[in-house]
C-alpha positions as protocol buffer text, in pm:
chain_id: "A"
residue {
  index: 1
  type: UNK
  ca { x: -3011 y: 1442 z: -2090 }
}
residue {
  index: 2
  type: UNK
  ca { x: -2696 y: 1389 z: -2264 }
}
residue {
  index: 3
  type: UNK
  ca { x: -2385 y: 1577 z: -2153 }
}
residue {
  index: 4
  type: UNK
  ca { x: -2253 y: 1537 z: -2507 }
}
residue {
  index: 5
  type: UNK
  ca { x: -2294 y: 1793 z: -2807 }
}
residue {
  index: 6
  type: UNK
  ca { x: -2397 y: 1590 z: -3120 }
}
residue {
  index: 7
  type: UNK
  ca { x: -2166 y: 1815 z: -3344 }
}
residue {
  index: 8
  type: UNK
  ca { x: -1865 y: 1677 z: -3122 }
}
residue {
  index: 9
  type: UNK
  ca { x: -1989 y: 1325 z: -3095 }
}
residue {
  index: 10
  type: UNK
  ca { x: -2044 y: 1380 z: -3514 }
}
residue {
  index: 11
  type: UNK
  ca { x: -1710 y: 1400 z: -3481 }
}
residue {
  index: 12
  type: UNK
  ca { x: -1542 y: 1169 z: -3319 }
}
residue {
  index: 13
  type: UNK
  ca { x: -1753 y: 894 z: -3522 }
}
residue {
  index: 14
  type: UNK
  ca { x: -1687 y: 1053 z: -3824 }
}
residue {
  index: 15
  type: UNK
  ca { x: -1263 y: 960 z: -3806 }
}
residue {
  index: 16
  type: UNK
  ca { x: -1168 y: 637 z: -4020 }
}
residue {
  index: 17
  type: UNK
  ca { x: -1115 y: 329 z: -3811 }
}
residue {
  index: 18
  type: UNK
  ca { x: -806 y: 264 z: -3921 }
}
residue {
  index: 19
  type: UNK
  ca { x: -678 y: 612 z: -3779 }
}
residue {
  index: 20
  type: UNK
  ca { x: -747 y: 561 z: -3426 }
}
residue {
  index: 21
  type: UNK
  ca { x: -439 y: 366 z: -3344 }
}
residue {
  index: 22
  type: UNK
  ca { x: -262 y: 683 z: -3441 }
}
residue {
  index: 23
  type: UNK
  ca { x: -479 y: 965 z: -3398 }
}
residue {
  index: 24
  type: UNK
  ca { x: -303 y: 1281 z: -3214 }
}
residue {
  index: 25
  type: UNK
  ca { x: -591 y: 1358 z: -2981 }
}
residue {
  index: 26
  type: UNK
  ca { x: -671 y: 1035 z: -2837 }
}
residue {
  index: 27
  type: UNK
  ca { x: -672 y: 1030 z: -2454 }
}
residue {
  index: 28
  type: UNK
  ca { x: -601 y: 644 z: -2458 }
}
residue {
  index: 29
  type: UNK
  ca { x: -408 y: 406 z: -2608 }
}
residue {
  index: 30
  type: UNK
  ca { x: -573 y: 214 z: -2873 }
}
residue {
  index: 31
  type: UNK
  ca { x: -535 y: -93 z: -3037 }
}
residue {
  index: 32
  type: UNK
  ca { x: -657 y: -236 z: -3332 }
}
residue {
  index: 33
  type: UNK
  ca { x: -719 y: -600 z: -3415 }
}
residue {
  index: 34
  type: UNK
  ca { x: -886 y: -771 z: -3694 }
}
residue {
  index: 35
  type: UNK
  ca { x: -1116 y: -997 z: -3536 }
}
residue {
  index: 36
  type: UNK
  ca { x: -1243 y: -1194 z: -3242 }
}
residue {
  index: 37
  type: UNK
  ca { x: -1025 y: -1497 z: -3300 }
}
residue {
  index: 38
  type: UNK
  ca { x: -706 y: -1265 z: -3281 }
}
residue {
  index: 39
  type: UNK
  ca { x: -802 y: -1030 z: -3020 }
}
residue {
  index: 40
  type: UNK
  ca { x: -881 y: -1376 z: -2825 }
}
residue {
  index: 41
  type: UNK
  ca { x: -534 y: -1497 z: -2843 }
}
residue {
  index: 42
  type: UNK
  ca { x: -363 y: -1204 z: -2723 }
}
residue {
  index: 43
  type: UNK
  ca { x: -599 y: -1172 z: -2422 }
}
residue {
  index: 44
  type: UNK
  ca { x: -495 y: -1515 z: -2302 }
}
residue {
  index: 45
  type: UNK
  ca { x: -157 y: -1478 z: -2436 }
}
residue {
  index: 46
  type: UNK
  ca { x: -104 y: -1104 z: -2251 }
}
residue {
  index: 47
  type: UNK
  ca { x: -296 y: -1243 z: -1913 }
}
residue {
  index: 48
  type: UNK
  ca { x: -31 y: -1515 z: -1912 }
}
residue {
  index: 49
  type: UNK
  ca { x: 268 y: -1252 z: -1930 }
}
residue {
  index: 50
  type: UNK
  ca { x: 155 y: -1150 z: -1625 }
}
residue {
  index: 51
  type: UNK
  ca { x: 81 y: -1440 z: -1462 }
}
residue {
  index: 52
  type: UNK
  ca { x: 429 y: -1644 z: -1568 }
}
residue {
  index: 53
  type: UNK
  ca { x: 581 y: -1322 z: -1462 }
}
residue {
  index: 54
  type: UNK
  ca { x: 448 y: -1325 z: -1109 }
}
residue {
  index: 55
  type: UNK
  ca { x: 543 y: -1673 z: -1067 }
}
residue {
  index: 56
  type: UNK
  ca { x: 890 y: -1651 z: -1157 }
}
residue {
  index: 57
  type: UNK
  ca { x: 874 y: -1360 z: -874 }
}
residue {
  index: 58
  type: UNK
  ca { x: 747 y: -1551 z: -648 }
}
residue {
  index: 59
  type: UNK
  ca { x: 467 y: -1330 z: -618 }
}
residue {
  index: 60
  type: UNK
  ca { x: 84 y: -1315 z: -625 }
}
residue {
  index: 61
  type: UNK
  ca { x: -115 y: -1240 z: -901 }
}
residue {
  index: 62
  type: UNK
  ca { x: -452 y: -1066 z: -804 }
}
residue {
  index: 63
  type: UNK
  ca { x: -692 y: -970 z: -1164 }
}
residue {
  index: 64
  type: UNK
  ca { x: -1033 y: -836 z: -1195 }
}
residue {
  index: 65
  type: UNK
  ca { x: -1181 y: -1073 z: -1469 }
}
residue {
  index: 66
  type: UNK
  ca { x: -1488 y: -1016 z: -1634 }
}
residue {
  index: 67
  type: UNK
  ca { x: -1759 y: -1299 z: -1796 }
}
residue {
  index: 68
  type: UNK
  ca { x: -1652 y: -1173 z: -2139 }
}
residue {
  index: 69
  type: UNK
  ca { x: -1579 y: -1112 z: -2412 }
}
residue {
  index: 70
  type: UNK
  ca { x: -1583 y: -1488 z: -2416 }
}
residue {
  index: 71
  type: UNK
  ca { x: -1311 y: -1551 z: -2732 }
}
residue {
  index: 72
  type: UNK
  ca { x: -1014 y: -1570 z: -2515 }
}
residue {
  index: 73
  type: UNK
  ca { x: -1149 y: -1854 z: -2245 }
}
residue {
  index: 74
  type: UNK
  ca { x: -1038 y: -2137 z: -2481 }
}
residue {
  index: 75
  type: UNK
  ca { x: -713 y: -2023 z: -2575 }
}
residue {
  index: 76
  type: UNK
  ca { x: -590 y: -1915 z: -2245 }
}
residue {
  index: 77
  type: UNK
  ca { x: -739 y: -2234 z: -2072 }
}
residue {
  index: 78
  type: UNK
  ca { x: -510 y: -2417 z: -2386 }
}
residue {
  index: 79
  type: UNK
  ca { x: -178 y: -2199 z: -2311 }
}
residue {
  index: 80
  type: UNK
  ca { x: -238 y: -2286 z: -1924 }
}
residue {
  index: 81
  type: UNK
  ca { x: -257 y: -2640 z: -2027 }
}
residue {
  index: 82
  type: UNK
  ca { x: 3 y: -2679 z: -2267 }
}
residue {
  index: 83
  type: UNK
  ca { x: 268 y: -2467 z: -2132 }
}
residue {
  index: 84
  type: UNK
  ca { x: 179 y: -2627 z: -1755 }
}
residue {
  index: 85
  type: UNK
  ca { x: 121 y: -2278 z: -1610 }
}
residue {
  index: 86
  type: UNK
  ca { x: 41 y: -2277 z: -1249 }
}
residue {
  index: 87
  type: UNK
  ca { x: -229 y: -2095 z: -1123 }
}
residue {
  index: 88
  type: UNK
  ca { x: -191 y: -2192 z: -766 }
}
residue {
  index: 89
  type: UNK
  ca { x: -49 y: -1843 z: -675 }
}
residue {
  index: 90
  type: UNK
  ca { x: -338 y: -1639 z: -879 }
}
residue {
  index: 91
  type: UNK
  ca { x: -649 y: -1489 z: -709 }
}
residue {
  index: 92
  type: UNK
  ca { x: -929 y: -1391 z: -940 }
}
residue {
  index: 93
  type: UNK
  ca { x: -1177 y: -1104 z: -860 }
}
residue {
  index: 94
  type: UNK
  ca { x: -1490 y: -1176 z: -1056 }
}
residue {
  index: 95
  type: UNK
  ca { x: -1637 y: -827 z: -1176 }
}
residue {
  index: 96
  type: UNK
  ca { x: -2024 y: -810 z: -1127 }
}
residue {
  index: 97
  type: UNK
  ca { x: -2325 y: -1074 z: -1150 }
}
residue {
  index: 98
  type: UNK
  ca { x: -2682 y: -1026 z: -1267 }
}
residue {
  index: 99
  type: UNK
  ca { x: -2957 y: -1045 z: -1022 }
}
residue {
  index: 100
  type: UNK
  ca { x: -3339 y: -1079 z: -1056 }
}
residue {
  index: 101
  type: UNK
  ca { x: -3584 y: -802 z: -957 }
}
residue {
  index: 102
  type: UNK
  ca { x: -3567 y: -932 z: -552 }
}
residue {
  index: 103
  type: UNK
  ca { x: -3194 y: -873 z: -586 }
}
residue {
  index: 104
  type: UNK
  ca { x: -3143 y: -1264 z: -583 }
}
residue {
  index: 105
  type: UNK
  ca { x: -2905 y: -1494 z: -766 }
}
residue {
  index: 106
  type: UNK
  ca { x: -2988 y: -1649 z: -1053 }
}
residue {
  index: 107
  type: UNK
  ca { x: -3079 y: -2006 z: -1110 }
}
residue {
  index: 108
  type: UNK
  ca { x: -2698 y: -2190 z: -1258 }
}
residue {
  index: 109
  type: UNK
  ca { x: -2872 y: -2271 z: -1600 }
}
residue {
  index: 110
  type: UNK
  ca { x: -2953 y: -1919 z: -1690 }
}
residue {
  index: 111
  type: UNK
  ca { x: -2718 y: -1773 z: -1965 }
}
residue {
  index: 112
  type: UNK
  ca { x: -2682 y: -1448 z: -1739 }
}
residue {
  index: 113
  type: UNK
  ca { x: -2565 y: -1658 z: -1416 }
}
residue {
  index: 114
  type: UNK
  ca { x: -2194 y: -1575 z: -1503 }
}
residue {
  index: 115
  type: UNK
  ca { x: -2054 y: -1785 z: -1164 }
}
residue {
  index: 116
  type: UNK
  ca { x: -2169 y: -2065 z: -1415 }
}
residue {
  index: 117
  type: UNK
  ca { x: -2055 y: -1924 z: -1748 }
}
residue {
  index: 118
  type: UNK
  ca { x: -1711 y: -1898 z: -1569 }
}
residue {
  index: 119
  type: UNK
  ca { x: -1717 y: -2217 z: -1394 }
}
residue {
  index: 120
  type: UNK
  ca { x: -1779 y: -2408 z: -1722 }
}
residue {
  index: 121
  type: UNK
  ca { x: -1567 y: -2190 z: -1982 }
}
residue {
  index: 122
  type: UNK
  ca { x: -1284 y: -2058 z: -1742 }
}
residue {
  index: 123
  type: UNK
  ca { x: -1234 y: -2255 z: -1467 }
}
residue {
  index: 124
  type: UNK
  ca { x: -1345 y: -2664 z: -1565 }
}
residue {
  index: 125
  type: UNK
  ca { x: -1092 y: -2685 z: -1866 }
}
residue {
  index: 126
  type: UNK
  ca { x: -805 y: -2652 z: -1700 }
}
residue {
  index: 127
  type: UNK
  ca { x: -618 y: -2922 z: -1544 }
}
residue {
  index: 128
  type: UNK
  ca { x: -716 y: -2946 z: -1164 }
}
residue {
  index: 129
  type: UNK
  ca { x: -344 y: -2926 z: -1067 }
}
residue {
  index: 130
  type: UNK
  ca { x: -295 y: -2625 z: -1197 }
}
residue {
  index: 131
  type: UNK
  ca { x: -605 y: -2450 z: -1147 }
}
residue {
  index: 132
  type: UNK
  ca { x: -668 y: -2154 z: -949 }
}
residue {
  index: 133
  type: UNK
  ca { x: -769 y: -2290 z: -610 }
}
residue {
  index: 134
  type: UNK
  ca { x: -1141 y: -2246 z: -466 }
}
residue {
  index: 135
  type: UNK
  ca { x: -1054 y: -2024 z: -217 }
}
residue {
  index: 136
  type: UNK
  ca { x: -947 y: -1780 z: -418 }
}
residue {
  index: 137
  type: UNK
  ca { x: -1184 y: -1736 z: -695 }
}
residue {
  index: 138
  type: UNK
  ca { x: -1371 y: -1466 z: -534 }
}
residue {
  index: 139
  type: UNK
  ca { x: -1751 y: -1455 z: -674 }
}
residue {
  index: 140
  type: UNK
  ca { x: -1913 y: -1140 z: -604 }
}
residue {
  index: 141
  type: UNK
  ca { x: -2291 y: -1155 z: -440 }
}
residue {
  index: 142
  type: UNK
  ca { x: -2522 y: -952 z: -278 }
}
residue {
  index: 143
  type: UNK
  ca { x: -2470 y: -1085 z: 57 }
}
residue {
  index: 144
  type: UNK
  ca { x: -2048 y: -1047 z: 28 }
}
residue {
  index: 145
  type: UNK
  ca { x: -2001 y: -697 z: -80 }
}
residue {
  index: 146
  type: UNK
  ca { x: -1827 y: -579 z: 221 }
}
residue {
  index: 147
  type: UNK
  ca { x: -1573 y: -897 z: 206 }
}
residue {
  index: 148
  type: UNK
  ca { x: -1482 y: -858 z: -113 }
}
residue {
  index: 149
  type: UNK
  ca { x: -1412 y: -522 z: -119 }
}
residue {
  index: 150
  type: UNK
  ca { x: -1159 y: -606 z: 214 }
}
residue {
  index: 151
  type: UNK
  ca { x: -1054 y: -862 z: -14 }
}
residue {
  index: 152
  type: UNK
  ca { x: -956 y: -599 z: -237 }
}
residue {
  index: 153
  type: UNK
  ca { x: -814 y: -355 z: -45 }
}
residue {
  index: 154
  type: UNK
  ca { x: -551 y: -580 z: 168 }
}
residue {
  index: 155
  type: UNK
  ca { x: -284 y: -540 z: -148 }
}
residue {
  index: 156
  type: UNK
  ca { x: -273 y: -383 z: -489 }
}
residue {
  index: 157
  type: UNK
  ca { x: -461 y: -537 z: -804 }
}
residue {
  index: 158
  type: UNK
  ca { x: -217 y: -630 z: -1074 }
}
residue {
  index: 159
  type: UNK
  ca { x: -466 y: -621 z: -1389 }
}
residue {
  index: 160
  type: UNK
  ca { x: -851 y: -519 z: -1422 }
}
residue {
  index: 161
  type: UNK
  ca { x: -940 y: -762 z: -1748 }
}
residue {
  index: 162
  type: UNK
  ca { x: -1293 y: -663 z: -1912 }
}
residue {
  index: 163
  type: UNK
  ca { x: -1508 y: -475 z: -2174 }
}
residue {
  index: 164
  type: UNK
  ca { x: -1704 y: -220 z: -2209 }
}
residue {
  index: 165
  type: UNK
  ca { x: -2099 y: -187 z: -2215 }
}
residue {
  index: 166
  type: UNK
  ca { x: -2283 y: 5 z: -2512 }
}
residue {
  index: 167
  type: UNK
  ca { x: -2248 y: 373 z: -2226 }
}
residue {
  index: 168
  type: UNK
  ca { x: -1915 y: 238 z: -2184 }
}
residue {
  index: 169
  type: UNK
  ca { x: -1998 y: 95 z: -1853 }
}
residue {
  index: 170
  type: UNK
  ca { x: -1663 y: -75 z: -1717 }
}
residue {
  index: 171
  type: UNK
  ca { x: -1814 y: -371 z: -1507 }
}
residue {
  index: 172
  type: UNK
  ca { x: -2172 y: -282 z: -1433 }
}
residue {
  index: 173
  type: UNK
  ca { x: -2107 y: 81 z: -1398 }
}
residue {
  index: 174
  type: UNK
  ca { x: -2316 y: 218 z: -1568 }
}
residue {
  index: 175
  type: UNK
  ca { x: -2454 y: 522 z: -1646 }
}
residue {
  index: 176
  type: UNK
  ca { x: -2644 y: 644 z: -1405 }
}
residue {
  index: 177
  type: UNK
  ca { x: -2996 y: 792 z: -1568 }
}
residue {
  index: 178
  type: UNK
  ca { x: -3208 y: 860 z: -1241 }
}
residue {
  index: 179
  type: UNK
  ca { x: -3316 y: 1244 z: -1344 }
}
residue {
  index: 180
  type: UNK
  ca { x: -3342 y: 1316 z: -927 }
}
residue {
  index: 181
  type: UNK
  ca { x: -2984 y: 1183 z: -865 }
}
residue {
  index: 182
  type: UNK
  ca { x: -2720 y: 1302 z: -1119 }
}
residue {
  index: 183
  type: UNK
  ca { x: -2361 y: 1214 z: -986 }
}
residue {
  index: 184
  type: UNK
  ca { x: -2013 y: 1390 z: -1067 }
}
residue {
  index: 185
  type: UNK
  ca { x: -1712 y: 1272 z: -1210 }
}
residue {
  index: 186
  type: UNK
  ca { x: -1567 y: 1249 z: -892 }
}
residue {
  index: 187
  type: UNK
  ca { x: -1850 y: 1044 z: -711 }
}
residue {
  index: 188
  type: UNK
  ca { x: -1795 y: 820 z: -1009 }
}
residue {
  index: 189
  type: UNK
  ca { x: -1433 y: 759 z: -990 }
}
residue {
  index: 190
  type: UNK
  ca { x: -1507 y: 666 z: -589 }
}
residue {
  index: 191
  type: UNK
  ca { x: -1816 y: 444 z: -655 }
}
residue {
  index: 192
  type: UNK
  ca { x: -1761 y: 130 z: -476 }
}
residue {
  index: 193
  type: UNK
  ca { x: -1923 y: -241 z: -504 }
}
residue {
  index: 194
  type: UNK
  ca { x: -2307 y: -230 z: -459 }
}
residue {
  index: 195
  type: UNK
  ca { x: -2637 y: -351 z: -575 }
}
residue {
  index: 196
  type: UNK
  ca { x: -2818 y: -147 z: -820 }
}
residue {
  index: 197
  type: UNK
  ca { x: -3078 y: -179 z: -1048 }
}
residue {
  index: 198
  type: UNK
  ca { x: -2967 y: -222 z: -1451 }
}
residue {
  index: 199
  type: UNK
  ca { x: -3070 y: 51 z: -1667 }
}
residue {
  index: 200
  type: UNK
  ca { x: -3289 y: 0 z: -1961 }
}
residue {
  index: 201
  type: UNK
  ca { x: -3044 y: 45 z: -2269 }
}
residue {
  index: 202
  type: UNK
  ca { x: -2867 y: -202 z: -2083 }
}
residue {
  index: 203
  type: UNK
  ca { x: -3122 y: -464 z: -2096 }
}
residue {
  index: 204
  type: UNK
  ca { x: -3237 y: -406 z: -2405 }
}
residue {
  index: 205
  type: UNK
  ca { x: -2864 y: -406 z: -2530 }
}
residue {
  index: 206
  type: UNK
  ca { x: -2840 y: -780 z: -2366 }
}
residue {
  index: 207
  type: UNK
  ca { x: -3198 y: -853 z: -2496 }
}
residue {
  index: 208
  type: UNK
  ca { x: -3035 y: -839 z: -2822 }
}
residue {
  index: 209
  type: UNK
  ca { x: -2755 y: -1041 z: -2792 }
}
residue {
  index: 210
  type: UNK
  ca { x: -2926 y: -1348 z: -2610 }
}
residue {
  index: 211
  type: UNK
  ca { x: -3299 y: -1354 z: -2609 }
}
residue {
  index: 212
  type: UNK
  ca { x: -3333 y: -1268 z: -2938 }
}
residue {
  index: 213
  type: UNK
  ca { x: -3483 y: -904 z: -2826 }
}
residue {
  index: 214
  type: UNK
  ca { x: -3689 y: -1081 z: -2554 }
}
residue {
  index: 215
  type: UNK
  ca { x: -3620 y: -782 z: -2244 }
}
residue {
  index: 216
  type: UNK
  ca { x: -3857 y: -1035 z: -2029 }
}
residue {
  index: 217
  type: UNK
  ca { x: -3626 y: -1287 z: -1969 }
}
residue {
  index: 218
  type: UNK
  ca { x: -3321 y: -1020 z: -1851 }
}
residue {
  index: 219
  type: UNK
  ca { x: -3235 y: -1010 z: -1541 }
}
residue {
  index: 220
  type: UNK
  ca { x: -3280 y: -636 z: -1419 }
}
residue {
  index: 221
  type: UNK
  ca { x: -3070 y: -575 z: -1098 }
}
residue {
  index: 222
  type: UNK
  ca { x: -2684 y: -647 z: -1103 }
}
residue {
  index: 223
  type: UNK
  ca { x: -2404 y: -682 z: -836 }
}
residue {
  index: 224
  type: UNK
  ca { x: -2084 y: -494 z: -918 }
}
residue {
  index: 225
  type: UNK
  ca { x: -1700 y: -400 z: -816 }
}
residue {
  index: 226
  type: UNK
  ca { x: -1729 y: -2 z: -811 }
}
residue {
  index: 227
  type: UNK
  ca { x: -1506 y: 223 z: -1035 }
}
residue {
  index: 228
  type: UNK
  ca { x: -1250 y: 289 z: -694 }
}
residue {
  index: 229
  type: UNK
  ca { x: -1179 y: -122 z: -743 }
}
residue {
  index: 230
  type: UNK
  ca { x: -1124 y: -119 z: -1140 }
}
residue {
  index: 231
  type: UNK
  ca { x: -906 y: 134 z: -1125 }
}
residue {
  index: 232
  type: UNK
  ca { x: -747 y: 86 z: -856 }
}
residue {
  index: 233
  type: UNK
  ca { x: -518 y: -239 z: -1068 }
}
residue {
  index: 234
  type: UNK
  ca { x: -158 y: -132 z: -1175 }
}
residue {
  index: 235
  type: UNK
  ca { x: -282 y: -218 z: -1558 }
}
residue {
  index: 236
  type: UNK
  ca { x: -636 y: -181 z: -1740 }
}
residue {
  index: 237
  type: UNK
  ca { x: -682 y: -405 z: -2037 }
}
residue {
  index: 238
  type: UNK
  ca { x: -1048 y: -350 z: -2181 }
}
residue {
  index: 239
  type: UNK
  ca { x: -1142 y: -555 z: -2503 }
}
residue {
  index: 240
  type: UNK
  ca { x: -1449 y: -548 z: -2711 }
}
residue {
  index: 241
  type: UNK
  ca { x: -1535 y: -750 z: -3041 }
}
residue {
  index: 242
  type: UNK
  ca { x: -1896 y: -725 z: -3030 }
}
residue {
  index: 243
  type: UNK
  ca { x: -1927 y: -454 z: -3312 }
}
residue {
  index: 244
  type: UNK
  ca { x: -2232 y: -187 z: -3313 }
}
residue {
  index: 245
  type: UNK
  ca { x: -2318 y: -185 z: -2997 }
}
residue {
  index: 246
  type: UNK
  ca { x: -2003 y: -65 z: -2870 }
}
residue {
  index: 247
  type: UNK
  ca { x: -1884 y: 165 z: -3171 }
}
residue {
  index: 248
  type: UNK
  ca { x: -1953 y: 504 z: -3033 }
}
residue {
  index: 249
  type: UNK
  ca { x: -1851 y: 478 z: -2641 }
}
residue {
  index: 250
  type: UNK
  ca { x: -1558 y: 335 z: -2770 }
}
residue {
  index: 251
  type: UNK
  ca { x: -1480 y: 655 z: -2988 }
}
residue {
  index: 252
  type: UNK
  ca { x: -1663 y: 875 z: -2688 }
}
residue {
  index: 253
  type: UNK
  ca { x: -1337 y: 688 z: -2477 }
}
residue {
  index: 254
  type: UNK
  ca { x: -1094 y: 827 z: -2748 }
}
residue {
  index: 255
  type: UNK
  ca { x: -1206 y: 1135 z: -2766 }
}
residue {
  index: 256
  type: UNK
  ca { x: -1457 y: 1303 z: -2470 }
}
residue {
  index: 257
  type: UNK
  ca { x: -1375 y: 1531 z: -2187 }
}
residue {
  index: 258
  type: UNK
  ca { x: -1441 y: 1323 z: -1838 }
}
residue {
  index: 259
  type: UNK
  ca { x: -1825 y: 1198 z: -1798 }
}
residue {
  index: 260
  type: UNK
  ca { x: -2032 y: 1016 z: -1559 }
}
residue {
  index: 261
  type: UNK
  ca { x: -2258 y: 944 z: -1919 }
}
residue {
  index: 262
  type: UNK
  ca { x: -1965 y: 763 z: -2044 }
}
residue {
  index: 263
  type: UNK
  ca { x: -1738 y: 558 z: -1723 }
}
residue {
  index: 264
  type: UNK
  ca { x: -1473 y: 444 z: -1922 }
}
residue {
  index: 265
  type: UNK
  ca { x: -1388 y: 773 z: -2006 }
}
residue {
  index: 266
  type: UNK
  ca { x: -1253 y: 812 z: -1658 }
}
residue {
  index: 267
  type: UNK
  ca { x: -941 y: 572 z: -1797 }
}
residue {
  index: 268
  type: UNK
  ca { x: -820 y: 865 z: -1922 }
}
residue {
  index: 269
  type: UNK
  ca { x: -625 y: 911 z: -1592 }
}
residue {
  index: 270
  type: UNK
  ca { x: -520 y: 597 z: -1535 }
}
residue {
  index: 271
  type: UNK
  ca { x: -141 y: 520 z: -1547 }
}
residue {
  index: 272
  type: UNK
  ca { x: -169 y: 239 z: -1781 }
}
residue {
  index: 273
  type: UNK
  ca { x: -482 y: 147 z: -1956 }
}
residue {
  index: 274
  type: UNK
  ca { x: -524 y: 28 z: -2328 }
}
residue {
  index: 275
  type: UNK
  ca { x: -812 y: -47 z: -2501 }
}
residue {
  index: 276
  type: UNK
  ca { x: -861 y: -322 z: -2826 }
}
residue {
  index: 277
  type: UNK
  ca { x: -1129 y: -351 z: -3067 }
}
residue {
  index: 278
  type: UNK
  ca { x: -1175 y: -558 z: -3322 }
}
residue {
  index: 279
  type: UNK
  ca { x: -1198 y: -332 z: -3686 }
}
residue {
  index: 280
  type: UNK
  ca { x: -1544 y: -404 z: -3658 }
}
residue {
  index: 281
  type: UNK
  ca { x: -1604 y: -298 z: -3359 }
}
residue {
  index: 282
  type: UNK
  ca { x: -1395 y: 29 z: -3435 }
}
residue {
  index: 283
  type: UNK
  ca { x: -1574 y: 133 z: -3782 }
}
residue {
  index: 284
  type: UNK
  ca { x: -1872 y: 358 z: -3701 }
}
residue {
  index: 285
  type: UNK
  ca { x: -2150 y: 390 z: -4006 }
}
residue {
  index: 286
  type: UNK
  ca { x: -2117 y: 805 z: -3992 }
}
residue {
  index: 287
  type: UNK
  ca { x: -1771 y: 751 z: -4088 }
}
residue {
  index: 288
  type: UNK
  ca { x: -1902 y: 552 z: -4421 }
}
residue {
  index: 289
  type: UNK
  ca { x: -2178 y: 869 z: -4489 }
}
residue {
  index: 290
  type: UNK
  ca { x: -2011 y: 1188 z: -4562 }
}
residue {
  index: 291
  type: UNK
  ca { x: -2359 y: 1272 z: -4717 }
}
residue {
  index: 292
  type: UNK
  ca { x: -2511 y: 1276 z: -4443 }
}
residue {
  index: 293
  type: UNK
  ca { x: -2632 y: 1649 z: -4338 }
}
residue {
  index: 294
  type: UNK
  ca { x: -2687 y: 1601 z: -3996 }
}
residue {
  index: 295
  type: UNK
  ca { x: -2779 y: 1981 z: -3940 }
}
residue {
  index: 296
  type: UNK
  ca { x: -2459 y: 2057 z: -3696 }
}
C-alpha cells in the first residue's frame, strides 16, 4: 500500500517541467537537459572530469557504473579515444546483473546479460592501451557478493554513475512490496549487495522497453550493490532520458519526505548528488490537464 497521499503526489506532478531546475522546495539538485543526445555528452564529458582529474593526482579513480542509460557509451568511449585518456588507474564497480528464476547468469546473447552489453558498448571501443585493465572491472555475480563488497569497502568510491527505475530504484533497489516484510528507511539506507527476486512493475516496466510487452522472456531475479555501496561515493550523478516511465519518481525525488516506496529519495541526504532528465523525461501529463478533477 502506498505510503504516498495522491493529493501530494497530485502535486508534485502537477509543477511545469521547466520549473524544477528552480523550484524552492526541491530536496535535490536538478538538472534539465533537452534530450538524450545532450544529456549523453555531458555524462561522458563529466565522468572524464573526474577521471583526468585523478590522473593528474596521481590517484585512483573507483565509480559505480550502471548498464545505462546507454547514450553516453559512444561519446565517452570517443573522448577516451581522442583525447588519449588513460584508464589504467580507473576501477569500475558494475551496479547489478539480471538473473533467471534459479538465480543463474544469463546466457551472453541475451539483451538483459549487461556483463555483455558493457563489454561490447563500454569496454571493446576503446583502444586496448588505454583501457581499463581486466582486473579491475569488477562484474557483480551471485557467487562474488562478499568480494565485491570488500572490494568496496578497502577505500572510498569517487562517483556512483546510474539511473533510476520507474519506483526510483537506484541500481536494483527496489521497492520492496512483500506485504509480510515491510522495511524502514533506515534498513534501506544500510541494504547491502544481495540476490533478490525483481518485482513485477519492474518486469513489466522492462517488458516494455525490450520484448515488446513480452514479461516471459524477463529475467526475474537480479544481483545488486545495496543502497550502503551507492551512497557511500563522494558524488551521485543519476541520469534518465527514458521519458514516462520515470516521470513521477523523478518528481516523488524532488519533492517526498524519505521512503522505502521510493529509494532514490534517500539522496536527499547525500552530500552531493544531482539528478538530469531529459525535458521529456521531466514533463508529467497532470501538469498538461488542469481539468482534470481528480477528487483530492
Amino acid at each position: 500500500m502506498s505510503q504516498l497521499s495522491k493529493k501530494s503526489l497530485y502535486e508534485w506532478c502537477k509543477v511545469p517541467y521547466d520549473n524544477l531546475e528552480s523550484h524552492p522546495h526541491k530536496k535535490i539538485p536538478f538538472r534539465l537537459t533537452s534530450d538524450s543526445v545532450s544529456m549523453g555528452q555531458l555524462m561522458a564529458s563529466e565522468l572524464l572530469d573526474v577521471i583526468e582529474f585523478n590522473n593528474s593526482e596521481g590517484k585512483e579513480t573507483r565509480a559505480i557504473i550502471p548498464c545505462g542509460p546507454s547514450c553516453w557509451y559512444e561519446p565517452f568511449t570517443n573522448l577516451v579515444n581522442k583525447e588519449k585518456v588513460n584508464l589504467e588507474n580507473v576501477t569500475v564497480f558494475h551496479m547489478d546483473e539480471c538473473l533467471d528464476w534459479e538465480g543463474h547468469e544469463l546466457p551472453k546473447s541475451h539483451p538483459y546479460n549487461f556483463r555483455s552489453e558493457m563489454e561490447k558498448k563500454f569496454y571493446d571501443p576503446v583502444d586496448p592501451s588505454l583501457s581499463v585493465p581486466e582486473e579491475k572491472r569488477v562484474w557483480l555475480t551471485a557467487n562474488n557478493i562478499e568480494e565485491v563488497k570488500q572490494r568496496i569497502e578497502v577505500q572510498p568510491i569517487d562517483i556512483t554513475y546510474g539511473g533510476w527505475g520507474q519506483d526510483g530504484h537506484v541500481a536494483y533497489n527496489q521497492a520492496r512490496r512483500q506485504p509480510f516484510s515491510a522495511i524502514t528507511v533506515e534498513q534501506l539506507k544500510n541494504s547491502s549487495i544481495r540476490i533478490q527476486e525483481n518485482n513485477a512493475d519492474t518486469m513489466i516496466a522492462l517488458a516494455q522497453r525490450t520484448f515488446g510487452t513480452a514479461y516471459q522472456f524477463v529475467p526475474p531475479m537480479s544481483v545488486t550493490l545495496g543502497m550502503k555501496e551507492c551512497l557511500s561515493a563522494k558524488k551521485i550523478r543519476l541520469f534518465s532520458d527514458t521519458g514516462a516511465w520515470k516521470q513521477t519518481a523523478l518528481r516523488v525525488a524532488l519533492f517526498s519526505e524519505l521512503t522505502p516506496e521510493y529509494p532514490i529519495t534517500l539522496l536527499q541526504e547525500h552530500q552531493d548528488a544531482l539528478l538530469t532528465a531529459t525535458a521529456e523525461t521531466a514533463k508529467h501529463p497532470v501538469s498538461l490537464h488542469p481539468e482534470w478533477d481528480l477528487g483530492f
